[in-house]
TORVORO-573983 format. One line per 4 residues: their letters; for each residue y, x, z of C-alpha. Coordinates in Angstrom, 3 decimals. Layout:
<pators>
A	Y X Z | ...
</pators>
This chain:
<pators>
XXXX	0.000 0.000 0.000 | 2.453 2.598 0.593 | 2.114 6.543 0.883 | 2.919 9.026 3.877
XXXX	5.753 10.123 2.611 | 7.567 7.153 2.206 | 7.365 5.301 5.487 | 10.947 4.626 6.995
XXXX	9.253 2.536 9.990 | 6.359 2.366 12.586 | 5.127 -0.293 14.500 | 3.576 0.839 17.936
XXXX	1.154 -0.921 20.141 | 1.196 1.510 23.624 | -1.125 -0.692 25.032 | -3.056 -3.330 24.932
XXXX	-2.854 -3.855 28.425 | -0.847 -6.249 30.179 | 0.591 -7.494 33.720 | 1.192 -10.863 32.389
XXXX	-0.512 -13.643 31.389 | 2.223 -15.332 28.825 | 0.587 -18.816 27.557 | 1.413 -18.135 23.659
XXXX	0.256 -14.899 23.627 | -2.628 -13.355 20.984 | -3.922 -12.061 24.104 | -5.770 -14.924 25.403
XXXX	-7.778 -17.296 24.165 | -6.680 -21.244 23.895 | -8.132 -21.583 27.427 | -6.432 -18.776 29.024
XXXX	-8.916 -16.043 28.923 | -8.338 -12.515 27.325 | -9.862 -12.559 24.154 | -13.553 -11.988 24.749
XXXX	-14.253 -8.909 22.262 | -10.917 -6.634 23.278 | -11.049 -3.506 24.071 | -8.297 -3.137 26.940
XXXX	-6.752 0.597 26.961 | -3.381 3.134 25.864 | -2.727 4.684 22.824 | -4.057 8.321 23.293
XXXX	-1.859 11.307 22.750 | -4.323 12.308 20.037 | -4.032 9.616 17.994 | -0.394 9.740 18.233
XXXX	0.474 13.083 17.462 | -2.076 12.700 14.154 | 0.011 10.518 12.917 | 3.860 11.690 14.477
XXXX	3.693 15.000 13.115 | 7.100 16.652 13.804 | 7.467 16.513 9.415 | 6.462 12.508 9.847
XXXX	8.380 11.992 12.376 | 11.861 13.781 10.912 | 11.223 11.041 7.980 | 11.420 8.357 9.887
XXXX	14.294 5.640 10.565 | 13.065 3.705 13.244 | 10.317 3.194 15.548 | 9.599 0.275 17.337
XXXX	7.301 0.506 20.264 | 5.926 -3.602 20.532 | 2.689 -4.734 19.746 | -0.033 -7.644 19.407
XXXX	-2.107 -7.552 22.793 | -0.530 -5.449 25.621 | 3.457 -4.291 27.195 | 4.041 -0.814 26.233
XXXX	5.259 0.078 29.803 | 1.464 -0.086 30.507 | 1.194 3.436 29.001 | 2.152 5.901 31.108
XXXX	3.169 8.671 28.258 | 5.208 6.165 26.947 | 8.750 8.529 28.008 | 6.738 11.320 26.489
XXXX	6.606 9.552 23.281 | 9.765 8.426 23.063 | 11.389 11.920 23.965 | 8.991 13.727 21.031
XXXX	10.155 11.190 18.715 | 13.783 11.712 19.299 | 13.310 15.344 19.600 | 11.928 15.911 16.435
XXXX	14.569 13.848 14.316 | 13.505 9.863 13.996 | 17.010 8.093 14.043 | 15.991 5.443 16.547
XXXX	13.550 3.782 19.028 | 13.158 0.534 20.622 | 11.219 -1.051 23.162 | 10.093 -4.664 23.596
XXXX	8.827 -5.042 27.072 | 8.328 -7.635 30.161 | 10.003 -4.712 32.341 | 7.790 -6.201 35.448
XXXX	5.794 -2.566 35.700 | 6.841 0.781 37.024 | 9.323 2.138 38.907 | 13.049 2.526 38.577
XXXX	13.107 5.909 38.238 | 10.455 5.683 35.422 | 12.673 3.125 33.693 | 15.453 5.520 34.181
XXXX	13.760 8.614 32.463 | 13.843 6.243 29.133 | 17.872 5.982 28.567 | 18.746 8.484 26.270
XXXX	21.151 7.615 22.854 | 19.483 6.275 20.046 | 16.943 4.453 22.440 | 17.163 0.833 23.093
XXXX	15.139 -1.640 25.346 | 14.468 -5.433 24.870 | 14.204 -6.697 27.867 | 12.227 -10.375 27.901
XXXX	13.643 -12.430 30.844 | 13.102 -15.609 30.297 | 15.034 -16.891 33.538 | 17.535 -16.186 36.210
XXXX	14.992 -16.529 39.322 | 11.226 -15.789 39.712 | 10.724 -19.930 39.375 | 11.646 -19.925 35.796
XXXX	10.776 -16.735 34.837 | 7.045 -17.085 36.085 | 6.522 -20.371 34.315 | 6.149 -18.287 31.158
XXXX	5.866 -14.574 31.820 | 2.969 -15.388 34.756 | 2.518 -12.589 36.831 | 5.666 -11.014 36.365
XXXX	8.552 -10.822 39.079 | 12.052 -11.484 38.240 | 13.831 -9.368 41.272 | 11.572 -6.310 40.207
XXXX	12.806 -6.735 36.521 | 16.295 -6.944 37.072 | 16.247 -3.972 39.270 | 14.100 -1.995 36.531
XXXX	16.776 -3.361 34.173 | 19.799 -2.212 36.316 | 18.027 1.247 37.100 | 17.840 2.030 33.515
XXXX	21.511 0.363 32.202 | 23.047 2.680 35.043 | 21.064 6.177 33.595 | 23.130 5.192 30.786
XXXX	20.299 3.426 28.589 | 21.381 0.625 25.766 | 19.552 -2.421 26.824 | 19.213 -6.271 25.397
XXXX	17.861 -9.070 27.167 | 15.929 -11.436 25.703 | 15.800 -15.102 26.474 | 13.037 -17.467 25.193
XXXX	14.384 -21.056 25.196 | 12.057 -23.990 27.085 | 13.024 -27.089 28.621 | 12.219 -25.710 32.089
XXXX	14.984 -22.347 31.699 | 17.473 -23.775 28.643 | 20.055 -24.601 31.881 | 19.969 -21.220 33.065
XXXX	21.296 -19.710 29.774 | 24.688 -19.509 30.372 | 23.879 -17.707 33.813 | 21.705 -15.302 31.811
XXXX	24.596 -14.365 29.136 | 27.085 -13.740 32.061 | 24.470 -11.517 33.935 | 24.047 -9.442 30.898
XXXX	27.538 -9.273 30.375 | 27.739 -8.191 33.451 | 25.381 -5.592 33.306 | 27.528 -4.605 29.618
XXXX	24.256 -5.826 27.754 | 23.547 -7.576 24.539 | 22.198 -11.039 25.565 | 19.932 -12.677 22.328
XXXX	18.164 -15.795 23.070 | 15.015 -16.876 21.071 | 14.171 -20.021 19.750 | 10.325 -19.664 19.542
XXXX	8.123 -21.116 16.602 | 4.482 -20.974 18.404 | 4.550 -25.059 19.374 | 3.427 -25.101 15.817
XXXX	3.717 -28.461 15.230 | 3.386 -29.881 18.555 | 5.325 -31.609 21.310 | 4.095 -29.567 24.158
XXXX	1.990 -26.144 25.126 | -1.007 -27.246 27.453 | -0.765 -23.640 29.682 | -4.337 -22.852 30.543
XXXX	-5.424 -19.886 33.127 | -9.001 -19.090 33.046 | -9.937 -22.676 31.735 | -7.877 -24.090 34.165
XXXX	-4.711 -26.023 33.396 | -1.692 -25.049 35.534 | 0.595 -25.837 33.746 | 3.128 -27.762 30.626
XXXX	5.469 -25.812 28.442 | 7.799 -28.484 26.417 | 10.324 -26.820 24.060 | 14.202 -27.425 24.998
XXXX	16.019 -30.243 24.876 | 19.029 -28.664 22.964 | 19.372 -28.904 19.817 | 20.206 -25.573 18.625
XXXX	17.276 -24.017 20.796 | 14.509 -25.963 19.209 | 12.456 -24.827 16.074 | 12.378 -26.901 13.308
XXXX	8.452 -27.099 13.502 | 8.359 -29.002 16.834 | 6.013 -32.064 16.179 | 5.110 -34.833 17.838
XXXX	1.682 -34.439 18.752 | 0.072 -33.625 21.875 | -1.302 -29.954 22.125 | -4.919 -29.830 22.946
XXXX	-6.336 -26.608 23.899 | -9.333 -24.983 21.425 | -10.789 -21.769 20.929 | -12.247 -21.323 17.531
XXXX	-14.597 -18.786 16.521 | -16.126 -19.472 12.894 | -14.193 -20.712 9.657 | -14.676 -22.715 6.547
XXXX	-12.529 -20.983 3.889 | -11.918 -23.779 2.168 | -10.156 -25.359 4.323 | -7.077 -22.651 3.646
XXXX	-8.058 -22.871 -0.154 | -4.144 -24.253 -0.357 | -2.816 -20.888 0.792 | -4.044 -19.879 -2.926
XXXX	-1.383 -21.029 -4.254 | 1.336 -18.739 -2.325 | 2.818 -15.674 -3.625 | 2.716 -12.661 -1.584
XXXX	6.009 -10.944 -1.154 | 4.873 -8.320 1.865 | 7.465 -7.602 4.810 | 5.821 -4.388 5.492
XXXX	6.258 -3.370 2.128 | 9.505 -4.563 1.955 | 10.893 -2.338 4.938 | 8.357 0.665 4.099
XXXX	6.851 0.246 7.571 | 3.240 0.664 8.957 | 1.792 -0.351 12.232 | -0.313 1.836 14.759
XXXX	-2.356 -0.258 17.601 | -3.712 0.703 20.839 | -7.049 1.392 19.770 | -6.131 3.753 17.008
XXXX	-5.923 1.575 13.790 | -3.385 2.401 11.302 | -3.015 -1.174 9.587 | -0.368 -2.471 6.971
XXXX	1.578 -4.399 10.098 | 0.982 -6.398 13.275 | -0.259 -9.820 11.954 | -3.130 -7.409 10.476
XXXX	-3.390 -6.002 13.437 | -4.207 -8.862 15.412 | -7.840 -8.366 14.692 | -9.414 -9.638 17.755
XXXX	-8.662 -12.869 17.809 | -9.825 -16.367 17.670 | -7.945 -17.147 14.438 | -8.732 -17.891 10.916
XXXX	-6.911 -14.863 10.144 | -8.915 -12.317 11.808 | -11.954 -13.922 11.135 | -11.342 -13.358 7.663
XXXX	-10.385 -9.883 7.803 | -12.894 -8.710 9.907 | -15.260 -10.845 7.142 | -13.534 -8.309 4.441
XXXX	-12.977 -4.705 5.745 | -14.652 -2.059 8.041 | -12.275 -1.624 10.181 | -13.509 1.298 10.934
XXXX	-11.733 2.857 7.597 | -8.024 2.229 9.152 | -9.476 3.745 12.640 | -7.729 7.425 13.295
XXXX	-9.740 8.281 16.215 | -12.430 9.490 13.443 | -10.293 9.139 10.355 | -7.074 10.721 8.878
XXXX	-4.327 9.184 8.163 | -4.159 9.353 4.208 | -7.465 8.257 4.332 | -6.576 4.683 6.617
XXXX	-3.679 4.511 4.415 | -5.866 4.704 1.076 | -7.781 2.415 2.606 | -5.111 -0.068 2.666
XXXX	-4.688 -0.085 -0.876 | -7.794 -2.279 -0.644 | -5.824 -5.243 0.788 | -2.829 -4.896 -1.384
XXXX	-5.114 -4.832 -4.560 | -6.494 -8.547 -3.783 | -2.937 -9.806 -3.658 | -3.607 -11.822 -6.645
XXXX	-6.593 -13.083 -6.049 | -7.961 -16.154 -4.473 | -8.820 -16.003 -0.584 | -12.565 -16.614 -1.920
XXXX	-12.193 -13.196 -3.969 | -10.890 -11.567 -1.317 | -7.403 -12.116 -0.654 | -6.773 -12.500 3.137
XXXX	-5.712 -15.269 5.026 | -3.229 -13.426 6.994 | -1.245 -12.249 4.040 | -0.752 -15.640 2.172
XXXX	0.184 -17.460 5.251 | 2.174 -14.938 6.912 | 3.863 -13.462 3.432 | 3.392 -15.937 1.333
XXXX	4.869 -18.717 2.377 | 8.868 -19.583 3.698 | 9.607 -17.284 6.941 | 8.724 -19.650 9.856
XXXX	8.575 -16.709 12.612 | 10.306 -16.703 15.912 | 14.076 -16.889 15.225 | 17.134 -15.889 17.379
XXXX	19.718 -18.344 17.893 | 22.534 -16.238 15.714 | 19.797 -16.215 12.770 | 18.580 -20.085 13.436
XXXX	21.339 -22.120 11.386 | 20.611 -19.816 8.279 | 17.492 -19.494 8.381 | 17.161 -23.785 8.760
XXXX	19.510 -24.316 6.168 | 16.903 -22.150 3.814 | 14.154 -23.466 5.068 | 15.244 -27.052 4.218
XX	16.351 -26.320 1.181 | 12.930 -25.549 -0.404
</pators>
């Protein structure tokens, strides 16, 4: 799909372990469990200096430390990483994280320039925060947040809109002004169609996640259906035989970026890499491709990105000839992906339009 030498961007998943238990996440299953065959662990220093050469990582204009299945603050080396990357010429780094791990003093030894932190705080108090982000605390966030804003580090926080938090918003802009932070709140697409998120813990229900009641915080694919909890583990392919009909116009491709997971694999981006999952999507791919070819534990990396010539090659072909689910709904369709409220009116006003 797209050689060494002319990646601008890299996706990195630090770990795909986690100290919460967010209902929406590809992490658990649609009954709250972690998904039964993932591997929980960090990205090893090998595997990241394989690919981060110093050359590599002079070439590159961003890196974006994120992920599928775990918080990168879960990885210990993760100041090591960022400090090699900067050190050896890539023009930025950011960092999506929960905060709710580690010391201040660890947050601290992030800030440095070029180097910014998303910070998800969904909520002005551990009530609302913990509705969503279960497990995490909101004191030991903020402080983690205020430790690293007053080392000097450039930090955002991130606000995902429900009906149980949308009146804390305004408190949550002034607090990051306050702190001299960007505030961006998100207006999340995973109801998918519903009215409501049924939040199940370990097959237990604990809990009801409705979207806002504002306006301009809801998603235009809010439905009006009840969500009922399933975990699927097989597929019928022609059931997404109407995906055929998309054209893919790839993302990754677009913004010459790559993604590197936890355990090693050097795939095309994160929707890719969300191979253990109970969804159509990684049922398929896993159907298609040995994964082990895009593994750099025991391959290199021209050879995992050879490899993903493979998937680009099927592009137009049906999902029957081996064309991949995840590509024709992800890439091939509108954009329908978690929006910020700056983007949302635009991005509607598209969306309607088609």
């Amino acid at each position: 799909m797209i050689e060494k030498e002319n990646v601008r961007i890299v996706h990195v998943e630090a770990s795909s372990r986690c100290n919460s238990q967010c209902p929406m996440c590809s992490r658990y299953t649609g009954h709250g469990f972690v998904q039964p065959d993932l591997i929980e662990g960090d990205l090893t220093a090998d595997v990241f200096y394989k690919l981060f050469t110093k050359e590599f990582s002079n070439q590159l204009d961003h890196v974006y430390f994120s992920g599928v299945y775990g918080d990168p603050c879960l990885n210990k080396l993760l100041p090591e990483f960022v400090n090699y990357l900067m050190d050896n010429g890539c023009k930025s780094i950011s960092i999506d994280t929960n905060g709710g791990y580690r010391g201040e003093d660890w947050w601290a030894s992030l800030a440095r320039p070029n180097v910014l932190i998303n910070f998800a705080l969904d909520g002005t108090d551990n009530e609302a925060l913990e509705k969503y982000r279960i497990g995490v605390i909101y004191d030991k966030v903020y402080a983690n947040l205020k430790a690293y804003v007053a080392a000097g580090g450039v930090a955002q926080w991130n606000f995902i809109a429900f009906k149980h938090n949308e009146h804390q918003v305004e408190t949550a802009k002034q607090l990051a002004k306050e702190l001299g932070i960007k505030f961006r709140l998100k207006v999340t697409q995973k109801f998918r169609g519903k009215k409501d998120f049924k939040v199940m813990v370990e097959g237990k229900h604990v809990f009801t996640l409705e979207p806002p009641e504002q306006e301009q915080f809801r998603h235009t694919n809010i439905g009006k259906e009840e969500h009922v909890p399933i975990t699927l583990f097989k597929f019928d392919l022609k059931h997404y035989s109407k995906l055929n009909n998309n054209k893919i116009n790839c993302k990754s491709l677009e913004r010459q970026e790559v993604y590197l997971a936890a355990n090693g694999m050097l795939m095309p981006c994160c929707y890719l890499g969300t191979h253990t999952h109970d969804s159509p999507g990684a049922w398929n791919l896993n159907e298609n491709y040995n994964l082990k070819d895009f593994d750099l534990n025991i391959q290199s990396v021209d050879y995992a990105l050879k490899k993903q010539y493979n998937i680009s090659s099927k592009w137009n072909e049906t999902i029957e000839n081996g064309n991949l689910i995840t590509c024709l709904h992800t890439c091939g369709n509108q954009e329908n992906t978690t929006l910020y409220i700056n983007d949302k009116m635009e991005k509607e006003s598209i969306l309607k339009s088609k």
